[in-house]
C-alpha positions in Angstrom: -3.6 -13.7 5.1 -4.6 -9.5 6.0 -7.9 -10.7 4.0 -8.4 -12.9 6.4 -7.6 -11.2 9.4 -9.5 -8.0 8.5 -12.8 -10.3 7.2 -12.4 -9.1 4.1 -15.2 -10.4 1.0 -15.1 -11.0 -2.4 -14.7 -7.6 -3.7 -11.0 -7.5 -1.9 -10.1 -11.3 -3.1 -11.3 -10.8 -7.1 -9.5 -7.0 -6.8 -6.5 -9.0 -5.3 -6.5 -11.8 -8.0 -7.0 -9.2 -11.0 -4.0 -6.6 -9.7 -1.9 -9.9 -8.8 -3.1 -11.0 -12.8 -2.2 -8.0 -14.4 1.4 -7.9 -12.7 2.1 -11.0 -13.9 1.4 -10.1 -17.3 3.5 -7.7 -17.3 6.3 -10.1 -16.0 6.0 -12.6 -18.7 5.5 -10.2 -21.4 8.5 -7.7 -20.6 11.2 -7.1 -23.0 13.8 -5.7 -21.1 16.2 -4.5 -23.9 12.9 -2.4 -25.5 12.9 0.9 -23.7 9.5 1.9 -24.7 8.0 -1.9 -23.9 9.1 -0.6 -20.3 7.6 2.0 -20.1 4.8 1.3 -21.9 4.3 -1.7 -19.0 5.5 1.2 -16.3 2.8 3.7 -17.5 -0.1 0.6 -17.7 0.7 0.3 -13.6 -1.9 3.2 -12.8 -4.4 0.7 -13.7 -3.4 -1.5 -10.2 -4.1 2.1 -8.4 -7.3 2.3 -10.1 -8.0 -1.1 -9.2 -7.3 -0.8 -6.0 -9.1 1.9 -5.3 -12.5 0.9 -6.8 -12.4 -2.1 -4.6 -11.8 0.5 -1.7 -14.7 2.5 -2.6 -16.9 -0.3 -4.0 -16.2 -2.3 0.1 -17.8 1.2 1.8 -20.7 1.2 -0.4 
C-alpha cells in the first residue's frame, strides 16, 4: 500500500519482493538450537540493507 501511495515503479516492487524473499528464506531454513546457523542468518541480513539501498539509489537515477 506506501508503493502505492507514493507511485512507486518497478524498481521498489522487485526490491520489495527479493528482501520479502530473502527473509523468508531465512525463516524456513532456521535452526534455532544451532547457534552459528543464527547468526550465520543474522550476519546474511546486511544484504536486505544493501538491497534496499540500491533500489534507493537505482529510483533517483
Amino acid at each position: 500500500m506506501a508503493g502505492l501511495a507514493t507511485d512507486q515503479t518497478v524498481a521498489y516492487y522487485a526490491a520489495v519482493g527479493v528482501v520479502g524473499a530473502h527473509l523468508v528464506q531465512q525463516i524456513y531454513s532456521l535452526n534455532i538450537d544451532n547457534p552459528t546457523d543464527c547468526a550465520k542468518k543474522f550476519f546474511s541480513n546486511h544484504q536486505v540493507g544493501l538491497i534496499c539501498f540500491w533500489e534507493s539509489f537505482w529510483e533517483r537515477f
